[in-house]
C-alpha positions, 0 to 999 in steps of 0.5 A: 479480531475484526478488521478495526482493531486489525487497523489501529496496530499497524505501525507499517503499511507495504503495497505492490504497485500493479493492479494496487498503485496503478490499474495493472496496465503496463504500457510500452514506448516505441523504445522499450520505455514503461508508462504507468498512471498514479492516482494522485489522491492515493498520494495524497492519502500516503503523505497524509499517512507519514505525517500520522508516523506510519512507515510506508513500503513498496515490495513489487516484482516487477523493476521500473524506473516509474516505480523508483521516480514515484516513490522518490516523489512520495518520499517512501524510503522502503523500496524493494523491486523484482522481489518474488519472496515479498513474505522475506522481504517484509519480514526483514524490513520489520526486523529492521524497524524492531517491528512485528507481523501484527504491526503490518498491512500489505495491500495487494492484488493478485498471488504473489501478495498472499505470502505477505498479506496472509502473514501480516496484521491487515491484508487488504485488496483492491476491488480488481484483485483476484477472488482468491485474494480477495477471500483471504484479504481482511478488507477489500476497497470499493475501488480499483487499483489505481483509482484511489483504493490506496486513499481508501485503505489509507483512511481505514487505517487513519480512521482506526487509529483516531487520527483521520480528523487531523489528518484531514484538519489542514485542509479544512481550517484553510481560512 
């Protein structure tokens, strides 16, 4: 099945966060506080995803209270932190929504994705991720993680399933 048709049956998209939301830097205050970089037009792309009815999912290892206050400001309900079996924990979220494996995309960038991308529907990777998640990801972004690689997988998706033109439509009728 090619990558298209892979695209136009996911109905769930789940991302880790390092080095797929942000670049993969963890930044440190002088009192222990965690500092990561957003894309903001990789938000964009995840609100637009809403909107089109696609659920939308964070499953990082790590714990960040960046992580909880981003998704918040996204409104992406499905929140899973310092998880080490994401492949569990996607696949009890997909129990939960009725949904099946097919139905998934996972984005991730580095070994500990693979469970989850090699048991979904649509393994994407960042152009950062690792060779070895790259070679076993069914699409891989021209951009890097954090620099708007969320946008384009957003738009593959959209674009798959026919509805990247109203998806785009608002912005464009602004008269």
């Amino acid at each position: 099945m090619d990558t298209t048709a892979r695209a136009a049956r996911i109905k769930l998209v789940a991302f880790d966060i390092d080095g797929v939301m942000t670049d993969g830097g963890l930044h440190y205050t002088d009192n222990g506080g965690e500092l990561k970089t957003f894309n903001v037009q990789d938000g964009l792309g995840l609100k637009m995803m809403q909107r089109a009815g696609i659920e939308l999912a964070i499953v990082t290892g790590r714990t960040s209270g960046v992580v909880a206050a981003r998704a918040a400001d996204l409104g992406i309900e499905h929140v899973y932190q310092g998880v080490a079996d994401k492949r569990a924990v996607v696949g009890g979220l997909l129990d939960k929504l009725g949904l099946h494996w097919p139905d998934c995309a996972f984005m991730g960038d580095d070994l500990i994705d693979l469970p989850a991308m090699t048991q979904c529907g649509l393994a994407i990777a960042p152009a950062n991720a690792r060779p070895i998640v790259k070679e076993r990801a069914h699409a891989v972004t021209d951009a890097g993680g954090g620099h708007g690689a969320v946008r384009e997988a957003v738009e593959l998706i959209l674009a798959a399933q026919g509805k990247l033109d109203a998806a785009f439509a608002p912005y464009l009728d602004a008269r």
